[in-house]
Backbone as a ProteinNet text record, in pm:
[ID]
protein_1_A
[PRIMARY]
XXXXXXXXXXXXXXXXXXXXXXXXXXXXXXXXXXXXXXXXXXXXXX
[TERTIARY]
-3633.3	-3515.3	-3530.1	-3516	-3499.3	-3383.7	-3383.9	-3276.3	-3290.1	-3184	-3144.6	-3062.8	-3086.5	-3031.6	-2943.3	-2857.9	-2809.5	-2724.6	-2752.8	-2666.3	-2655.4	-2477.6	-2433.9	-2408.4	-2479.5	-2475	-2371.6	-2269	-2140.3	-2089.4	-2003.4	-1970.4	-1877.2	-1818.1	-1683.2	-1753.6	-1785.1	-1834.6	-2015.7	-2058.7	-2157.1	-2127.8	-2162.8	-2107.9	-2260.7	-2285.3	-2392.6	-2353.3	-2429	-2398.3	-2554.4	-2524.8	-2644.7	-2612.2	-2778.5	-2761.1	-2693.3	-2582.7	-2499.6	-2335.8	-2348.4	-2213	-2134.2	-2006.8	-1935.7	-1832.4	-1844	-1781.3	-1803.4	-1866.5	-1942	-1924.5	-1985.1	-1923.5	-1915.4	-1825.7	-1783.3	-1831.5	-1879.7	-1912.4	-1867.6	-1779.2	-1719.9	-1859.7	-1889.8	-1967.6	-1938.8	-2013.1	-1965.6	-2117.6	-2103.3	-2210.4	-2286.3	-2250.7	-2308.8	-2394.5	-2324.2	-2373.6	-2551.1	-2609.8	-2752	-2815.1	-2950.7	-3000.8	-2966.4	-3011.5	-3034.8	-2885.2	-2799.2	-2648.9	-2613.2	-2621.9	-2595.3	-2677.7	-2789.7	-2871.6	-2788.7	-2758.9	-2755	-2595.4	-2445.6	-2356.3	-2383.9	-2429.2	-2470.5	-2507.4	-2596.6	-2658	-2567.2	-2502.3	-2375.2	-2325.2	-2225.2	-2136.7	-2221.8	-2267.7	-2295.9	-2214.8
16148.4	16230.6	16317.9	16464.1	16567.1	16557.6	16529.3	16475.2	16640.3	16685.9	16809.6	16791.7	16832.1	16872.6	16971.6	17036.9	17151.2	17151.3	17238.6	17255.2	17402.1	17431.5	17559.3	17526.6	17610.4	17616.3	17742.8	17695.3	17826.9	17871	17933.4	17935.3	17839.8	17780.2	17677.7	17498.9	17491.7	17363.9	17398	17255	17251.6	17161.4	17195.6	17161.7	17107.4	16956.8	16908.4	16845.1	16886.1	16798.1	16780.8	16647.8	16582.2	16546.8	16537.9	16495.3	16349.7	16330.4	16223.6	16216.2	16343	16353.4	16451.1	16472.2	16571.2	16631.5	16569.1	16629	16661.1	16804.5	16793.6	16753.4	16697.6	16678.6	16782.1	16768.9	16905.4	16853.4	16909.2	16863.7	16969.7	16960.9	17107.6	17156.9	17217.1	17284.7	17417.3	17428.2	17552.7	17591.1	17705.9	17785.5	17647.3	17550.6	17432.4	17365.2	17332	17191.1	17232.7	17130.6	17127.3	17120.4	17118	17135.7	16960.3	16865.4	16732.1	16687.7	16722.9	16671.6	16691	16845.1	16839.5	16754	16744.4	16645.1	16490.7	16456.8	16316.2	16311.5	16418.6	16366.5	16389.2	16481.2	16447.2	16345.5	16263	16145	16021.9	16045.2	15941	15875.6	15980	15972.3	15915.8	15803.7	15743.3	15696.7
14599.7	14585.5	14460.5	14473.4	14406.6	14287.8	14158.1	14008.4	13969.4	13918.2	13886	13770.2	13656.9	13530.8	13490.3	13467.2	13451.7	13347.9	13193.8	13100.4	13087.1	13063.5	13007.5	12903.4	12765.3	12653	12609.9	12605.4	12625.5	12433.5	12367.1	12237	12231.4	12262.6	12274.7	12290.9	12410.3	12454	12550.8	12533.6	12612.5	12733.4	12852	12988.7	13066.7	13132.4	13142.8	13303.9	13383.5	13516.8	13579.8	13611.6	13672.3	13816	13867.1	13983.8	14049.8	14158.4	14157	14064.9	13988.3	13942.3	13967.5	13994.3	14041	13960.4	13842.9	13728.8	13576.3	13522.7	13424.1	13287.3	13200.1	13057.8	12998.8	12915.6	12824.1	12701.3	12599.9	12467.1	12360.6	12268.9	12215	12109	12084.5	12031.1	11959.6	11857.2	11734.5	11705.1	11603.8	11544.8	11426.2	11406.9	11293.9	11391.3	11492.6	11598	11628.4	11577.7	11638.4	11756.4	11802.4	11934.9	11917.5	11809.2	11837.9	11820.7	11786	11797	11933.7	11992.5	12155	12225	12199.7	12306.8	12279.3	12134.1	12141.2	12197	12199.1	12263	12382	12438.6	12585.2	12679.7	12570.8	12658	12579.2	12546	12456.2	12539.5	12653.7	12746.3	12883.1	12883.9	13067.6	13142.9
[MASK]
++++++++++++++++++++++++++++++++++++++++++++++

């Protein structure tokens, strides 16, 4: 089975939906927030 990743890196929040989920996480995000701060709340939330 084909796993699909998909993040919008937007100015407000970062929005992450995976394959098997039907509702994406939102992560608020600003001009400070790091590449390794978004990666680590992203995978925070299982």
């Amino acid at each position: 089975m084909l796993k699909v990743l998909v993040i919008d890196v937007g100015g407000q929040h970062v929005k992450v939906l995976a394959s098997g989920q039907r509702v994406p996480r939102r992560i608020r995000s600003g001009p400070s927030m790091s590449a390794e701060a978004r990666h680590t709340r992203a995978g925070a939330r299982r």
